[in-house]
C-alpha positions as a Markdown table, in Angstrom:
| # | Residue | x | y | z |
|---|---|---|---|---|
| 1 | Unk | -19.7 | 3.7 | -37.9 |
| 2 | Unk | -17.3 | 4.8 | -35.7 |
| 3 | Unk | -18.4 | 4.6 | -31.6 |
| 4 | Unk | -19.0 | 7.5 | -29.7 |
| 5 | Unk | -16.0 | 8.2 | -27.1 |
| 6 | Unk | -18.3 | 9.4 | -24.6 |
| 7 | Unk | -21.0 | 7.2 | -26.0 |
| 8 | Unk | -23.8 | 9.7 | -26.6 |
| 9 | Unk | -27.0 | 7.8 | -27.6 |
| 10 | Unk | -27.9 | 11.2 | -29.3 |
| 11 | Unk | -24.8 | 10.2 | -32.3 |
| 12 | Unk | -25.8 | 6.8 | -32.2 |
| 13 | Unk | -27.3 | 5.2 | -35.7 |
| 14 | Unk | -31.1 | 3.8 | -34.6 |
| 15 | Unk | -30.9 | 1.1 | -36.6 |
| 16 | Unk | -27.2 | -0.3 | -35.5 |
| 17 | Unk | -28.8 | 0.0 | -31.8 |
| 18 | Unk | -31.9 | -2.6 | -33.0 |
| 19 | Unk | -28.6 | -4.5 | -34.4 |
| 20 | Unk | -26.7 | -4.3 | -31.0 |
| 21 | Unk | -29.7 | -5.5 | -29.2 |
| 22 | Unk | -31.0 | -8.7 | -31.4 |
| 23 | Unk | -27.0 | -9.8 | -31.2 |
| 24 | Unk | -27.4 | -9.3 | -27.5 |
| 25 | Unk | -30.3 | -11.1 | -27.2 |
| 26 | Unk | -29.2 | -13.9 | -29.6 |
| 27 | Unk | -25.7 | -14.4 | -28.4 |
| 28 | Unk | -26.4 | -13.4 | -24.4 |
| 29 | Unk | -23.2 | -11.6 | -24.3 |
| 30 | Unk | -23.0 | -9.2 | -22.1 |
| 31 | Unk | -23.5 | -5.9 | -22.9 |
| 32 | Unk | -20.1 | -4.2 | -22.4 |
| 33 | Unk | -18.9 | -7.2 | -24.8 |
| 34 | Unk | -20.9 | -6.0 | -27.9 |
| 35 | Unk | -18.5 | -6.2 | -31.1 |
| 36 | Unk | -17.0 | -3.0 | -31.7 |
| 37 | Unk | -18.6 | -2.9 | -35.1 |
| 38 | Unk | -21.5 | -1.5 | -33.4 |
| 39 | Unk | -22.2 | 1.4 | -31.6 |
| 40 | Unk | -20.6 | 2.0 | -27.7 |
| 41 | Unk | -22.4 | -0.3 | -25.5 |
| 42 | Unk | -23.9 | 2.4 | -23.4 |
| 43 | Unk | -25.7 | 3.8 | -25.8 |
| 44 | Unk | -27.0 | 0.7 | -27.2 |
| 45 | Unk | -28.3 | -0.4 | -23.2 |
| 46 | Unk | -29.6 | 3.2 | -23.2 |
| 47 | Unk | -31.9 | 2.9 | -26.3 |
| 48 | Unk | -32.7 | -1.0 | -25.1 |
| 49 | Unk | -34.1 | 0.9 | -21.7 |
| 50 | Unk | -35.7 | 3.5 | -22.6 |
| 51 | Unk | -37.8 | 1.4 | -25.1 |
| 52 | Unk | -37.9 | -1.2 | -23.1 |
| 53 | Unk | -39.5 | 1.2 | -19.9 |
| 54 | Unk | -42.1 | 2.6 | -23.2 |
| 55 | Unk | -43.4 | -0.9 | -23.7 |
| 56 | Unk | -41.9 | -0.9 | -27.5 |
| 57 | Unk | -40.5 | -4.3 | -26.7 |
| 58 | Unk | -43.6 | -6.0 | -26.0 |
| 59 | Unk | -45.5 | -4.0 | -29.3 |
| 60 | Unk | -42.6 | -5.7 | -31.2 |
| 61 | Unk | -43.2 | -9.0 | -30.0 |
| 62 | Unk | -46.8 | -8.5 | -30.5 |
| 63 | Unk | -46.2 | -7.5 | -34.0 |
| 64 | Unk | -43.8 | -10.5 | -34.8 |
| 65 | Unk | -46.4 | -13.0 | -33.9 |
| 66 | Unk | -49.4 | -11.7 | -36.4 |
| 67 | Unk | -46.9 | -12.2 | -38.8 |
């Protein structure tokens, strides 16, 4: 996929920003330092916000744990 010039989360694959953020969160790289295999960084942060200010992140977590 190719990344967004003006890195507009509305072009941006869903599922390569869930990809961007578990590397993130696995390697702890920082986020303008994302491989460029993935979507623009910006967008990636954007979805990782707004999720993270809808409380997705901690339904995910809940989730992971029944399992």
């Amino acid at each position: 996929m190719a990344r967004s010039a003006t890195a507009d989360p509305g072009s941006c694959d869903l599922r390569e920003a869930v990809n961007g953020i578990l590397y993130q969160n696995r390697t702890g790289c920082q986020w303008r330092y994302l491989p460029h295999d993935l979507p623009a960084w910006s967008a990636v942060f954007y979805y990782f916000r707004l999720w993270r200010e809808e409380g997705l992140d901690a339904i995910a977590v809940g989730a992971a744990r029944c399992r």
